[in-house]
VEXBA-546655 format. One record per residue (C-alpha): x, z, y; residue number from 1; residue in one letter. Coordinates in steps of 0.25 Angstrom, whole numbers, plus 5000, padded with zeros to 4 digits. Each point is the difference from the previous one (the first is absolute). Layout:
# residues N
    x    z    y  nr rest
    X    Z    Y NUM    A
...
//
This chain:
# residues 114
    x    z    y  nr rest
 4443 5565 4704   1    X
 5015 4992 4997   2    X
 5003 4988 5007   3    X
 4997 4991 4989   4    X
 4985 5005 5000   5    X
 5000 4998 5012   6    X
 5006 4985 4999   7    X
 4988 4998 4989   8    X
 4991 5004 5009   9    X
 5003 4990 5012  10    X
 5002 4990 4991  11    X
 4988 5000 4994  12    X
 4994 4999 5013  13    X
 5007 4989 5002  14    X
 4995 4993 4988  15    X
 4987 5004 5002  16    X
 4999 4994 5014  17    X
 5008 4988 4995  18    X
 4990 4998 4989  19    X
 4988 5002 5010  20    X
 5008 4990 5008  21    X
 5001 4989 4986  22    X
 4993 5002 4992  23    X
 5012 5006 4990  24    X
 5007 5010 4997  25    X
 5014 4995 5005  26    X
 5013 5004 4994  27    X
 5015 5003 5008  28    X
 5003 4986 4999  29    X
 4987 4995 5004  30    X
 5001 5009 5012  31    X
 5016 4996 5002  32    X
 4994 4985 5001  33    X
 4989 5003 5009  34    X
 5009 5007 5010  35    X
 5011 4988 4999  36    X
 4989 4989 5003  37    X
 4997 5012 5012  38    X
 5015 4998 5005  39    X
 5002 4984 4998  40    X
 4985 4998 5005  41    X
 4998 4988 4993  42    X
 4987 5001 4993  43    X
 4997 4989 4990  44    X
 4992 4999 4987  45    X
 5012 4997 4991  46    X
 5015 5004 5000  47    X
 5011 4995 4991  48    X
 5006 5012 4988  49    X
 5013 4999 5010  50    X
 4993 5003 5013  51    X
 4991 5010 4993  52    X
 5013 5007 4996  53    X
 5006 4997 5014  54    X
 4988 5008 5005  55    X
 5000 5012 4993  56    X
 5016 5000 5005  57    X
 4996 5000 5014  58    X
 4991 5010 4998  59    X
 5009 5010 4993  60    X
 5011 4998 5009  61    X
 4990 5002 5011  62    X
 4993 5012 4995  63    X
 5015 5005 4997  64    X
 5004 4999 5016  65    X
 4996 5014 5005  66    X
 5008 5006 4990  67    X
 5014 4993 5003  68    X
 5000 4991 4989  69    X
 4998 4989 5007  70    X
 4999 4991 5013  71    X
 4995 4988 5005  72    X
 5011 4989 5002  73    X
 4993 4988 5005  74    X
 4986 4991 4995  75    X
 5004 4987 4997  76    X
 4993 4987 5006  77    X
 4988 5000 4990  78    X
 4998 5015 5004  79    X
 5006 5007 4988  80    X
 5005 5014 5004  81    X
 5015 5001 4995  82    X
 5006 5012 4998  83    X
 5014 5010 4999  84    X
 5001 5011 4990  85    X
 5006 5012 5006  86    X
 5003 5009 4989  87    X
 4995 5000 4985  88    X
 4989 5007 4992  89    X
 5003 5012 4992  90    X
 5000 4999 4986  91    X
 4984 5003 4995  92    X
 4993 5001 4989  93    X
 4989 4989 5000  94    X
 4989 5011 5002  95    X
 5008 5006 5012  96    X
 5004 4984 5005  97    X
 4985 4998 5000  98    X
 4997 5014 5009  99    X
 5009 4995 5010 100    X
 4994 4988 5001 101    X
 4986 5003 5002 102    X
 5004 5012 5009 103    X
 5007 4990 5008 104    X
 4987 4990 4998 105    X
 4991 5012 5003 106    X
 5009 5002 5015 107    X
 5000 4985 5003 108    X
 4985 5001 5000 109    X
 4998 5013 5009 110    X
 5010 4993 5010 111    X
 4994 4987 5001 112    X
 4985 5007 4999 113    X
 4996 4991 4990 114    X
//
C-alpha cells in the first residue's frame, strides 16, 4: 500500500467519526475550525468572518508545530494563541498542500486522542 492510500484511509476514518459525531460530513476547513475553537476554547454559537479565519490560522499554525514550522509565542489577554513562523513551506501542488495538511490534521488528532 503507498502512503497516500494509506492517508485516504485514515482520513476517511476521520471523517467518518467526525460525521457520526455531527451529523455531516466535514471538509479540511471545517476540521481546521473545529481544532482552532479546540485551542482558543471559546465555544460560542456565532463567530465573525475574521475570527473564523483567525481560527483556522491558529489551527494550522498549531497543527504545523511538531514539524518545525512553527511555535507558540504568547496568547494575548483575550486568549488568542499567537504564533512565530520558523521556516516556510515548500513549494506544493494544491493536491500535495492538502496531503500535508490532513497528514498533519490526522497527527494532531492521535496526539491529543481525540
Amino acid at each position: 500500500m503507498i502512503k497516500n492510500d494509506d492517508l485516504q484511509i485514515r482520513w476517511f476514518a476521520l471523517e467518518q467519526k467526525m460525521r457520526e459525531r455531527f451529523g455531516k460530513k466535514p471538509d479540511v476547513e471545517t476540521i481546521l475550525f473545529l481544532i482552532g475553537i479546540q485551542e482558543v476554547g471559546d465555544i460560542r454559537k456565532k463567530f465573525s468572518k475574521e475570527q473564523k479565519q483567525d481560527l483556522m490560522h491558529v489551527a494550522i499554525c498549531t497543527v504545523l508545530m511538531p514539524s518545525g514550522y512553527f511555535e507558540l509565542s504568547h496568547v494575548d489577554e483575550e486568549g488568542w494563541p499567537h504564533y512565530t513562523q520558523l521556516k516556510p513551506m515548500g513549494d506544493m501542488h494544491p493536491i500535495e498542500q492538502e496531503n500535508f495538511l490532513k497528514d498533519h490534521i490526522l497527527l494532531y488528532f492521535q496526539n491529543h486522542e481525540l
